[in-house]
N, C-alpha and C positions, 0 to 999 in steps of 0.2 A: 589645329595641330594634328597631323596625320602617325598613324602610329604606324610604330616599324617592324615591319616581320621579317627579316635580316636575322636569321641565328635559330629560327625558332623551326621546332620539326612539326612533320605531320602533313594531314590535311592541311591546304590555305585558309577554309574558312575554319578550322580550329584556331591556326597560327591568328587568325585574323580577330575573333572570340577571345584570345585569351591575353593579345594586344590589348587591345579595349580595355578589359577586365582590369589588367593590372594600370592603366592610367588612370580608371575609373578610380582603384583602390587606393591610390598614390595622391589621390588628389589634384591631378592633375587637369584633368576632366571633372566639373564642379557638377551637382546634381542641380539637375534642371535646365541643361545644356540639350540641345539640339543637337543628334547626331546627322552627318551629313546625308544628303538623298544617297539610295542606294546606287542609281545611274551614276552618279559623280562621284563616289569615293570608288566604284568599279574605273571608272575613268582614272583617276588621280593613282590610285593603285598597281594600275594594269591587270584588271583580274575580271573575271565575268562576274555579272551581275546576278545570277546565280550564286556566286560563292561568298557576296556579300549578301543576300539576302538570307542563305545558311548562316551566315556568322551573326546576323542581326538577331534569328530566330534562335543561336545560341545562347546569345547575349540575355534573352529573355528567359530563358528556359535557368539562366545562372540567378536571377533575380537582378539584375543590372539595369536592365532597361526598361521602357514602358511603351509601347504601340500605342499612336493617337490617329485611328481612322480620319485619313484624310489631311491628317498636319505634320506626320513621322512620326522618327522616335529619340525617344527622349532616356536621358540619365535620370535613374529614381534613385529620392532621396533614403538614405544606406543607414542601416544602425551598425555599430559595432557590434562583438558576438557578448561585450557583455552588455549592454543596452538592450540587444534583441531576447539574448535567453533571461533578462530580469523580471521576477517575479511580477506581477500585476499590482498585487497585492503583497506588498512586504512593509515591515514594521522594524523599526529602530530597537536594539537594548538585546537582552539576553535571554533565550526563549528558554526556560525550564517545564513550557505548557504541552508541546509537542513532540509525540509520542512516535519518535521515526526511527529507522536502522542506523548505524552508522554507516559512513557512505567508507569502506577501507578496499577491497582488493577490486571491487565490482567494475570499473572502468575499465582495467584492463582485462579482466572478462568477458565482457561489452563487444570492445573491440576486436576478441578473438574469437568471439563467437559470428558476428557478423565478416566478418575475413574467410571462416571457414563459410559461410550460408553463399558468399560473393561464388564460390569455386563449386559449386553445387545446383546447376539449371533446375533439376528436378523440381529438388527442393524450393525453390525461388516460383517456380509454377504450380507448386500446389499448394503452398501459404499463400497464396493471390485468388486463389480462387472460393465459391461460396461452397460451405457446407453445410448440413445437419446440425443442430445442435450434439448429435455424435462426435463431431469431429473425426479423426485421421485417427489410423488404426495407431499406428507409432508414438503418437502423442497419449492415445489411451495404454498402451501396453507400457511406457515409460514411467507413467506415472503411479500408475498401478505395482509395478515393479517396484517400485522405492518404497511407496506406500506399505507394501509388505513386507519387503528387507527392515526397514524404521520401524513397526510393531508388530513382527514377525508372526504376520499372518499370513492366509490366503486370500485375501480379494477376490470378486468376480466382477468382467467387466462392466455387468452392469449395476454395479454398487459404488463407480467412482463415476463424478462429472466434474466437468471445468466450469468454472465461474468467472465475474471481474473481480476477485477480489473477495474478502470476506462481508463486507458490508453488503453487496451484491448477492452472495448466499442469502444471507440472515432475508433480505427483502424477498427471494425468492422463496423462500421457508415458509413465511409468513404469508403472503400470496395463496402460495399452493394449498397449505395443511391450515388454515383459520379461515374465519369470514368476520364482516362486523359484528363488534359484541363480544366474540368469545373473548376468555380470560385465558392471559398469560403469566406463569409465574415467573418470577424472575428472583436473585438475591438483591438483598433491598439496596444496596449500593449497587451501579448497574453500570456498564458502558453506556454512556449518555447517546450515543447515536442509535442505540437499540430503542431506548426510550421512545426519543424520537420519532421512528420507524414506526413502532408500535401506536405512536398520536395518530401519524397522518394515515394511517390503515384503518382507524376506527377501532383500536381492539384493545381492552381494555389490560390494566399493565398491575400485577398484584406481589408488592413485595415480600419475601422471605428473609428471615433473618440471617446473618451469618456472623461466626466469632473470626478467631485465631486460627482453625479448623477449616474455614469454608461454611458453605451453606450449612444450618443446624436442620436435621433432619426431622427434631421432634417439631419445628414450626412451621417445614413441608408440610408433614403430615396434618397438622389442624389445618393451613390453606386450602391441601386437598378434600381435604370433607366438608370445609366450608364454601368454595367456590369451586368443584369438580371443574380445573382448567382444560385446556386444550394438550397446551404446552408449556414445559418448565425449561429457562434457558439460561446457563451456568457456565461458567469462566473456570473448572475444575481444575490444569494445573498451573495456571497465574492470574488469581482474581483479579480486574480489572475494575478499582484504581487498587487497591488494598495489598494486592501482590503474595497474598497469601496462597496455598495451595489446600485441595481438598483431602484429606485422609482416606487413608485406605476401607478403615470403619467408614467413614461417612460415606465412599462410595457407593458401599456395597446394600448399606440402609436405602440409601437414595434411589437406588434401582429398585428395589425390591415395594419400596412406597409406589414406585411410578407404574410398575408392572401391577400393581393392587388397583390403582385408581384409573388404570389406560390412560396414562399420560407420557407422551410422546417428550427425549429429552433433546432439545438441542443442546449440544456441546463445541461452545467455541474456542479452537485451539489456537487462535491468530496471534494472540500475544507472543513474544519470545521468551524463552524459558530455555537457561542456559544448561548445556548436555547432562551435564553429572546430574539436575535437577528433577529432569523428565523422568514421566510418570508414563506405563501406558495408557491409553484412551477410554472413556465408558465405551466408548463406538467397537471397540475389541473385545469387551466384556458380556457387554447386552448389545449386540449388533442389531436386535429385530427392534427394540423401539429407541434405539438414537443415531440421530444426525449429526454428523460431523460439521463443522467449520473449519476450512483449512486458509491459509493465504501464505503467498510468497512476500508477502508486501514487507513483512516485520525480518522476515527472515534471510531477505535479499536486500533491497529497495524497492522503495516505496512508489518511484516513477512506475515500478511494473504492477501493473493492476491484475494481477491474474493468480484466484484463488480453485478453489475444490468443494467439493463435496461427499462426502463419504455414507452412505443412506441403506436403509434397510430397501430389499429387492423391491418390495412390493410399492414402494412408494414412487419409484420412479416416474412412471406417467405422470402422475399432478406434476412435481418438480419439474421435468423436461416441460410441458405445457405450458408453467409460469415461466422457464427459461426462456420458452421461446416467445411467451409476449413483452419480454423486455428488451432482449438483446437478440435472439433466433439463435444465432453462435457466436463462443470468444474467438476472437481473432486468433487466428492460426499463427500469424506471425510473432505476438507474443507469446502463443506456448511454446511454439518453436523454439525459441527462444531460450524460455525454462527448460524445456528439456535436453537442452544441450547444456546447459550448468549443470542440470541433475548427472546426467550421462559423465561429462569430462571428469566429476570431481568439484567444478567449481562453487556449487552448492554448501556443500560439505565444510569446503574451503572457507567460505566468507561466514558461514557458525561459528568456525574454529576463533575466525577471528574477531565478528562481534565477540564472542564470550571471553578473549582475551582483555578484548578493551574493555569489556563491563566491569570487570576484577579490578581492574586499574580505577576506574570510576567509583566506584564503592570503597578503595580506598580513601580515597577524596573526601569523598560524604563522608566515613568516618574522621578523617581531620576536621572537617569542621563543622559539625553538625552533630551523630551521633552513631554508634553502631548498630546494624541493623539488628533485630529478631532474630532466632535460630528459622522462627516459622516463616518467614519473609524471604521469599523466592526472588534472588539478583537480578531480576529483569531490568529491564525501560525505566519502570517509576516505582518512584518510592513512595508512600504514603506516611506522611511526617504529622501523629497529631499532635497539637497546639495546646498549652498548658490555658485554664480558664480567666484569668487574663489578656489574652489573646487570643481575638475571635478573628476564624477565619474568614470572613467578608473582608474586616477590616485591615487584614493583614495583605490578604490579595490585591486589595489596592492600595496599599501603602507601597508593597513592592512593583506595583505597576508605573509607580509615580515616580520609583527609584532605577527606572528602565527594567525591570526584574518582570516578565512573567510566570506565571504560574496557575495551578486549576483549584479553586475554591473547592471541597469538598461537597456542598452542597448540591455543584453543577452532576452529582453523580446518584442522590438520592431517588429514589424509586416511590411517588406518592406520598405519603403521610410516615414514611418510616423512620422521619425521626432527626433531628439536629445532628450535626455530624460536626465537630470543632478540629478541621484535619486540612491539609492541604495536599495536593498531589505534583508531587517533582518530577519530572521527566529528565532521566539523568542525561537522554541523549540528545535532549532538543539542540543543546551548545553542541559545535562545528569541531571545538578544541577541547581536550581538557582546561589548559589555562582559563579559558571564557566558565567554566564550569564551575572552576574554584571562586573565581570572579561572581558570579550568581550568586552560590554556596554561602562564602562571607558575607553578600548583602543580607540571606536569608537568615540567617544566625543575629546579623545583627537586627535585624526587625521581630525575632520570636525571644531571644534572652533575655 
């Protein structure tokens, strides 16, 4: 079947490319088909062989076709876009385990951020090219900018870098500023992938207690004198899983112990923490011994892997070093990226609207479960604990069995610090509210 370029504009071997394409699409042309030689469909055509051999070379460059040295070419067999964009790894039932943004204005973001990048050469050739772990003046002045409008400082350029992400800081932290053996403090409930991080580094992981409050200061202070750490590293305005936030006393304790014992504070601010909530930083307080952790990932989407760092001056060399034996630089194209959400507004924009939907979520959870804490900060997850009747293992997989996921408390324990009978909810792993209340009722009925 010869296709028909009768109507179609342009170039011939576009017309001729895009022929193909749509019989290939149609079905028409089954995968695994033998396209004709170039000579004879130039023949049958009327058109140089040349112009078929452009359209063939189009054909492949569309993912259409497949070149077989020596045999032609052939129809490759095609996934549909939801086959092909489908998870690798996907699981059945209702996730309340995973801790992601909700996906609301960002797409059409996406696509007007990339529309304006299409109308712009410059730009388009120098997000292509290699740089320093410095990166592009524009991308540091933009972010820097924010950064200080948002906790109305002064910045200097060199106390802001780009990362992938915040889990990508933290490994770079830990790189730079420890070695095997040193001790890290940490609050004893702990983002488990820090834990982690901390295994395969060799460095050992020492927890601190924490209430309703945040980290308790007076069991910093015996840590520190009992194992003079390296580093203390603390989830200050939405503990992660607990969701609790730090007091303004306990900050200011907390600084004042770290500055007594030279311990360096990392502060990860990645979690979401809805506006009216936000605290400012220790990083704006005591600038000279803490690091910030920053990430877009909670606060945009999660697909963009591109976080920050916020550091005392002097530290900068070790960091840029371990930067650059991980990654050298973050791709320019996704800060690019971020900083035209930062710039437009759309940033701003898609907070305004997670924190809308979380309001509505936290309704939810109060119908059927319970109302939150005054001290319990409306983020992502809820920390639900379990009357002693109901232990958290076995509730975890009761609901796993019920299609219900969720994070056993224990997955967040820091060492020996202790039984934890709680579970952690991630209000936003559900796509829907509906699916959420769906979860919710299961969860109620497996803990009442």
């Amino acid at each position: 079947m010869l296709p028909q370029l009768h109507g179609r504009k342009g170039p011939k071997y576009k017309a001729l490319a895009e022929a193909y394409a749509d019989m290939i699409d149609n079905g028409e042309i089954k995968a695994g088909t033998k396209l004709p030689s170039q000579r004879i469909l130039s023949y049958q055509l009327g058109v140089t062989v040349g112009t078929v051999t452009r359209a063939y070379q189009e054909l492949s460059l569309l993912g259409k076709t497949l070149s077989v040295v020596g045999s032609g070419t052939y129809v490759k067999e095609t996934l549909s876009a939801d086959s092909y964009y489908h998870p690798l790894d996907s699981q059945q039932g209702i996730d309340l385990s995973l801790c992601r943004p909700l996906i609301v204005s960002q797409q059409q973001h996406l696509h007007n951020a990339l529309q304006q990048m299409l109308g712009q050469p410059q730009a388009q050739s120098a997000i292509l090219d290699y740089f320093s772990a410095d990166g592009l003046c524009g991308h540091s002045d933009t972010l820097r900018q924010w950064l200080n409008q948002r906790w109305h400082s002064k910045l200097t350029p060199e106390r802001v870098q780009w990362t992938y992400g915040g889990q990508h800081g933290l490994s770079v932290i830990l790189q730079a500023l420890t070695r095997s053996g040193d001790t890290v403090l940490t609050e004893g409930l702990c983002y488990g992938e820090f834990i982690h991080s901390c295994a395969q580094l060799e460095r050992r992981i020492q927890p601190v207690a924490i209430d309703d409050q945040g980290l308790v200061a007076e069991d910093l202070l015996l840590q520190c004198q009992r194992h003079r750490p390296r580093l203390l590293y603390l989830t200050p305005n939405v503990q992660n899983p607990t969701a609790v936030q730090l007091s303004a006393q306990r900050r200011l304790q907390i600084i004042d112990i770290c500055r007594r014992f030279d311990v360096l504070i990392i502060e990860d601010g990645v979690m979401y923490c809805p506006p009216e909530q936000r605290q400012l930083p220790l990083a704006s307080i005591a600038p000279d011994i803490t690091v910030y952790v920053g990430s877009f990932s909670k606060y945009f989407a999660g697909g963009v892997r591109v976080g920050y760092l916020v550091l005392p001056a002097n530290l900068r060399v070790p960091l840029l070093k371990a930067l650059r034996s991980t990654c050298m630089h973050v791709s320019p194209i996704l800060i690019d990226l971020i900083c035209r959400w930062l710039c437009s507004g759309a940033m701003e924009e898609v907070d305004n609207h997670i924190a809308m939907e979380l309001r509505a979520r936290y309704r939810i959870l109060t119908q059927h479960l319970e109302r939150p804490a005054d001290h319990v900060i409306q983020g992502f997850n809820y920390w639900l604990t379990l009357p002693p009747q109901h232990q958290a293992e076995q509730v975890t997989k009761q609901l796993y069995e019920l299609g219900v996921r969720v994070r056993s408390g224990q997955q967040f324990c820091v060492g020996g610090y202790g039984q934890v009978n709680a579970i952690r909810l991630s209000l936003t792993g559900p796509k829907t509210r509906d699916e959420l209340r769906a979860g919710l009722e299961i969860v109620r009925s497996c803990v009442r």
